[in-house]
N, C-alpha and C positions, 0 to 999 in steps of 0.2 A: 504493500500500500504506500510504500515512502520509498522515495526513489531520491538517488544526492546522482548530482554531476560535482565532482570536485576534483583540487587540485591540492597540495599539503596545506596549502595558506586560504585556501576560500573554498566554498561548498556554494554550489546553486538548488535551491529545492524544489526539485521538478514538478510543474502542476501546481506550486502552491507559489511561485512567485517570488521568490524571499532570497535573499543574498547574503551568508555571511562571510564575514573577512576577518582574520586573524591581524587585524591591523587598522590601518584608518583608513576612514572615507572624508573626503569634503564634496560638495557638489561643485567649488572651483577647483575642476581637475589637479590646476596648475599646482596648488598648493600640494599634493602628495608627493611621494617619493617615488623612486620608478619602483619597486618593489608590490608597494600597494596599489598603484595606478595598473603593471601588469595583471597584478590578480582579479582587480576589478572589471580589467578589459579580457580576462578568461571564463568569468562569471558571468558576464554581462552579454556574452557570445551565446553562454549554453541559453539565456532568456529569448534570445533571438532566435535560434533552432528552435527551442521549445514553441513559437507562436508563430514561425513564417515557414517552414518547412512540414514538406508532407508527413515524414517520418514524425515530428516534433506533432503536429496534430492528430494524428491517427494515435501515436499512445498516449497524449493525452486524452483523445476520446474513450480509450479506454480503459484508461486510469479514474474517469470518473463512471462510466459504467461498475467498477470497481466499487465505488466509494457509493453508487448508490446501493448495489447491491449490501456493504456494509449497513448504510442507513436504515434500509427497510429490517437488516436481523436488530439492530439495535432498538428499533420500534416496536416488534414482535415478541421478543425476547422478553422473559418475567423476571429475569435474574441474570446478570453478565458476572463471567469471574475474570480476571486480568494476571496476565496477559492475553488477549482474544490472538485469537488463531482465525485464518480464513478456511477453517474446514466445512463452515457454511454456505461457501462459492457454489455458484452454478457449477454444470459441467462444460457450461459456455463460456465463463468466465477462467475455469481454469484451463483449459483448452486454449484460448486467448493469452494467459498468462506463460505457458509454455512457447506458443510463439514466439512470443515479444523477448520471452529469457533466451530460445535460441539464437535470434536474430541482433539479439544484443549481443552477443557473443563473448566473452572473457572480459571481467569488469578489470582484472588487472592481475600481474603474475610477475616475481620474480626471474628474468631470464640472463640476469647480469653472469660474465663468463662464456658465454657461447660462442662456438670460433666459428660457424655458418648455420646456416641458416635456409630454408626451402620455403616454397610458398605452393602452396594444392587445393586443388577445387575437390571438394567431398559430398556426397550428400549425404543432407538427415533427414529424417523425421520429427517432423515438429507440431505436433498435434496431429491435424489429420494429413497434413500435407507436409510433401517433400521440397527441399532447398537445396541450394545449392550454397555451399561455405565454402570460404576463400580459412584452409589451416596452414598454422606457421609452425614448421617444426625445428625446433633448435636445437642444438648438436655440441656437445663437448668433445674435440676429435671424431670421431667416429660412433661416440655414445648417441643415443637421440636423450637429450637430456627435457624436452619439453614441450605439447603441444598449446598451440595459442587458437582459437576461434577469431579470425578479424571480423568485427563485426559491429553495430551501432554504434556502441560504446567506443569503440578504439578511431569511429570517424570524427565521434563529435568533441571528441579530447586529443585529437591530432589536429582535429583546425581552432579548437582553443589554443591549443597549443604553438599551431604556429600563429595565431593570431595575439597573443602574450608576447611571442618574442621581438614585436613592432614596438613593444613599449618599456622592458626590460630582456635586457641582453645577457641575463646571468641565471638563467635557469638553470636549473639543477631536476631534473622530474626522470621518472620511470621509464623504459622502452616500453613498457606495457601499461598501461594504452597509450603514452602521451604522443610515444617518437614510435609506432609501429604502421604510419602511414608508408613512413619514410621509407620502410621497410620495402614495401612494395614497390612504391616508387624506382628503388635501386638495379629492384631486377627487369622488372616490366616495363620501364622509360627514365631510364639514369638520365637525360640529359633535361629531367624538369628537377633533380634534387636539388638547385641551389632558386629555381622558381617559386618562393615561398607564397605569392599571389597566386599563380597560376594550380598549387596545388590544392588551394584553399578554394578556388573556386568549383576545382573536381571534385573535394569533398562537398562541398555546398550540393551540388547537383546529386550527389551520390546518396542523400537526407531526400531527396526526392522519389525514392524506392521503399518499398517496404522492407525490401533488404539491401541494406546499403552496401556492406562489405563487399558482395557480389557484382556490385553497381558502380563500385568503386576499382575495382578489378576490370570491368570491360572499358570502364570508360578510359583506367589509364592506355590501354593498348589502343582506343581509337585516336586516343589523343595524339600517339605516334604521327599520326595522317593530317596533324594541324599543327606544323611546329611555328610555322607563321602567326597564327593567333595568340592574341594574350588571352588571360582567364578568364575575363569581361565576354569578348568575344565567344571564345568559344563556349563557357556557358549557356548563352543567348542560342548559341546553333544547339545543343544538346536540347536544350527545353523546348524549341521550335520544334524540333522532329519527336519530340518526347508523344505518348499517347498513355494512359488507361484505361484498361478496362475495368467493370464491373458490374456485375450481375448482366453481361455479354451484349453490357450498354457501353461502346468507346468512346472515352473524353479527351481533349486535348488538354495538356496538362495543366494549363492555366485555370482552364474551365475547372477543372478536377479539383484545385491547389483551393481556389473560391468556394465549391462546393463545400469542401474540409473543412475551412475555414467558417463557414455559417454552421456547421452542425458543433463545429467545435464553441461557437458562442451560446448556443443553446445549449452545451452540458454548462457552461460558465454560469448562464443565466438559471439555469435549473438549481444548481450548489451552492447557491448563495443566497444568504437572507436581506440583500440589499440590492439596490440598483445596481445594474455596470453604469458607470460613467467613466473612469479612465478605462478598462477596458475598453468600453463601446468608441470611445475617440482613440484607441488605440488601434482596433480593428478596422476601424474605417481607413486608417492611416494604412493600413497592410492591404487592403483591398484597392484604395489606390492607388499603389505598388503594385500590385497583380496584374491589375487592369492598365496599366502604361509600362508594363514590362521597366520596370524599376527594379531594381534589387543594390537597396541601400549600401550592406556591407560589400560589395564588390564597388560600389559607387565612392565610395572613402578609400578604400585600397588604391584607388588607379587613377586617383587623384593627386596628382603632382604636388599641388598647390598648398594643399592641406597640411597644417603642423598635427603633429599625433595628436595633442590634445584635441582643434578641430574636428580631427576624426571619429575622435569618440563624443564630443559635443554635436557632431552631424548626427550619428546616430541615436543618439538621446531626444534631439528633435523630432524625430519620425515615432522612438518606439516608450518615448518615456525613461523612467526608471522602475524597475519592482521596487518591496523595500528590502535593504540593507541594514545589518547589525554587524557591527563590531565590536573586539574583542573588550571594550571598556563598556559592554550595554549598552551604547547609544543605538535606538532606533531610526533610521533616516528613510520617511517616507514621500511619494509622491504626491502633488498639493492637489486639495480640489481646485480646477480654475476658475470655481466664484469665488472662495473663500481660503483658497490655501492652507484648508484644513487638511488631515489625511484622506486620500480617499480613502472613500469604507468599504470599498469590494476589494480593494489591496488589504488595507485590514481583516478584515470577512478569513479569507483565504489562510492568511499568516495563524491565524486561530486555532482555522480549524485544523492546521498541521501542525498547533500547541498539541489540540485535546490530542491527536490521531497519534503524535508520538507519546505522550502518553496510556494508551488504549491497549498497544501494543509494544509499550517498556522499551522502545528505541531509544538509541544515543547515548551520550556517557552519560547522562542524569539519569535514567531509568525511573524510577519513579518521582522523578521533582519538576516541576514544572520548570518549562524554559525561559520561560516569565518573570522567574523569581528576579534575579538582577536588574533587569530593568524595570519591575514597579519596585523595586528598592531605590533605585533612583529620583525617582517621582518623588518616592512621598516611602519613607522608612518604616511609619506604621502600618502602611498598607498589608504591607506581606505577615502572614501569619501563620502558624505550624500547620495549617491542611494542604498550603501550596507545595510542601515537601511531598507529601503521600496521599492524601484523599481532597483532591481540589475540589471536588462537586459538593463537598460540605461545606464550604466556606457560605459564612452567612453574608457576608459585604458583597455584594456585586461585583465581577470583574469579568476582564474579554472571556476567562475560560469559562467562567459559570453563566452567560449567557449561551457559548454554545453550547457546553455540556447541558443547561438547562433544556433549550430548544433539542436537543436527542434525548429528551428522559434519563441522561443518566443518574441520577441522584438519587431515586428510588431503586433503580436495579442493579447498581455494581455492589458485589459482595466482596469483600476481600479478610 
């Protein structure tokens, strides 16, 4: 039910919006360090997959089929004990769930030591259906010392990844997933490995598959056939010739990308006790990107012009900010544009992945709410001994016991 895109210093929380940083934020970029400015511009990447890409929409639509499934057991339900287990999933839901595990492919693996290295198309079975997976096998001498699935995961933290090193030049991160684009890159088209644009925009394209890893393998060997093109370009040709189908109805990809994209505001609008309003101007802002063949983040890259900062000020323009917390508890959210309040569907969301890691005892707090630091901040008598282990008894109003209130938990969790 909780999915992180992260990198050692920052975690992006998928479907819910929310950006933490093991360091600082300012909204004058200029004032950070390249350090915390990289993380934020690798964080703020997976925001951008998450709401403009096919791949980033489709599991979000079913990450909240997910969460409503959760919903209605927590309604039905006369008595919850915690930690909740999804062993109440449809057989559609976890069918769906295996998909999207195999297609994600290796969230991340020790392969440091390996003197070579293979790349293999395999298939599996993933649910009902067969794929094709692009495996990495790694080799100590002769040993095969370890196999890798390249696969969502390792596309959308290799173009974080190269899109981090625009802004800090001293990373330090894992082959697995950060630098296993590159991987391919070396065997299938060596002369795009120092093209760090031109690779970022294959993977961009390659988030437009439901299996990207595989997507990301043919495209590198058509790309052979356009050494003239930059990444701009040849995207543009990729997506032009692109089609889907579904339900043996064919879409042009655009068409498709749109279609995603409304049904993906309709689980938004469904999940939430409040208006969209930054969503809804968010959406519309991607829609008109759709519809004039815009694609922002390529649009900042292959821009001369642009100082880094710019760059990531351009695309703050178009997609907003989620909210961000860092490591000192400050909460930095996105204003309403009457009142520069927070908005409350950004809010709404951040909540409900309080209650949800809570539910299910995730992350180093386990049972304490993630909350506690920052209403310690506000106001030091807020917080009081039920936010460490039983929040839904707290009598004082707060974000968690409205949502927990609104799912009935107060009367049903036993613990």
């Amino acid at each position: 039910m909780l999915d992180f895109e992260k990198v050692p210093r920052g975690i992006y929380n998928t479907n819910f919006f929310s950006i933490f940083i093991d360091g600082q934020f300012d909204a004058k970029l200029e004032n950070l360090n390249k350090q915390d400015l990289g993380t934020f511009a690798h964080e703020y990447l997976h925001f951008i997959q998450n709401l403009t890409t096919l791949y980033g929409l489709k599991y979000g639509i079913f990450h909240f089929q997910r969460l409503g499934e959760l919903k209605r057991f927590l309604e039905s339900s006369s008595e919850i004990s915690l930690p909740i287990n999804d062993d109440f999933m449809s057989n559609r839901i976890d069918e769906g769930k295996e998909v999207f595990d195999c297609l994600n492919g290796t969230p991340e693996s020790n392969v440091e030591g390996y003197t070579s290295y293979e790349i293999n198309l395999v298939t599996k079975t993933c649910g009902k259906n067969t794929y094709e997976v692009v495996e990495i096998s790694f080799y100590k001498g002769n040993e095969l010392s370890k196999k890798v699935d390249f696969g969502a995961t390792c596309i959308k933290e290799s173009m974080a990844h190269y899109f981090q090193s625009f802004f800090d030049d001293e990373l330090n991160h894992e082959i697995i997933p950060y630098k296993s684009a590159e991987l391919l890159v070396r065997i299938i088209n060596p002369q795009l490995v120092s093209d760090k644009r031109k690779i970022i925009s294959l993977l961009l394209f390659s988030l437009s598959a439901i299996n990207p890893g595989h997507t990301f393998y043919k495209v590198l060997i058509e790309s052979k056939n356009y050494p003239e093109l930059n990444g701009y370009d040849l995207y543009s040709r990729l997506v032009k010739s692109h089609k889907v189908v579904e339900r043996k109805v064919t879409y042009l990809f655009n068409e498709y990308l749109l279609k995603s994209l409304n049904d993906f505001e309709q689980c938004l609008s469904t999940h939430t006790a409040t208006e969209l309003s930054h969503f809804k101007r968010l959406i519309e802002n991607i829609q008109n990107n759709i519809t004039n063949n815009i694609v922002p983040i390529l649009y900042v890259l292959y821009d001369e012009e642009l100082t880094k900062i710019d760059k990531i000020n351009a695309l703050i323009d178009n997609y907003g900010i989620p909210s961000i917390r860092t490591n000192d508890g400050i909460l930095h959210f996105p204003g309403d544009s009457v009142n520069q309040a927070p908005s409350t569907d950004i809010v709404d969301f951040l909540i409900q992945r309080v209650v949800l890691e809570r539910l299910y005892e995730k992350g180093s707090l386990k049972t304490i709410c993630s909350m506690v630091q920052i209403c310690q901040l506000s106001d030091e008598n807020f917080v009081d001994h039920n936010c460490y282990e039983n929040q839904w008894r707290r009598q004082k109003e707060c974000p968690f016991t409205i949502i927990s209130n609104d799912w009935g938990l107060k009367e049903k969790i036993k613990i």
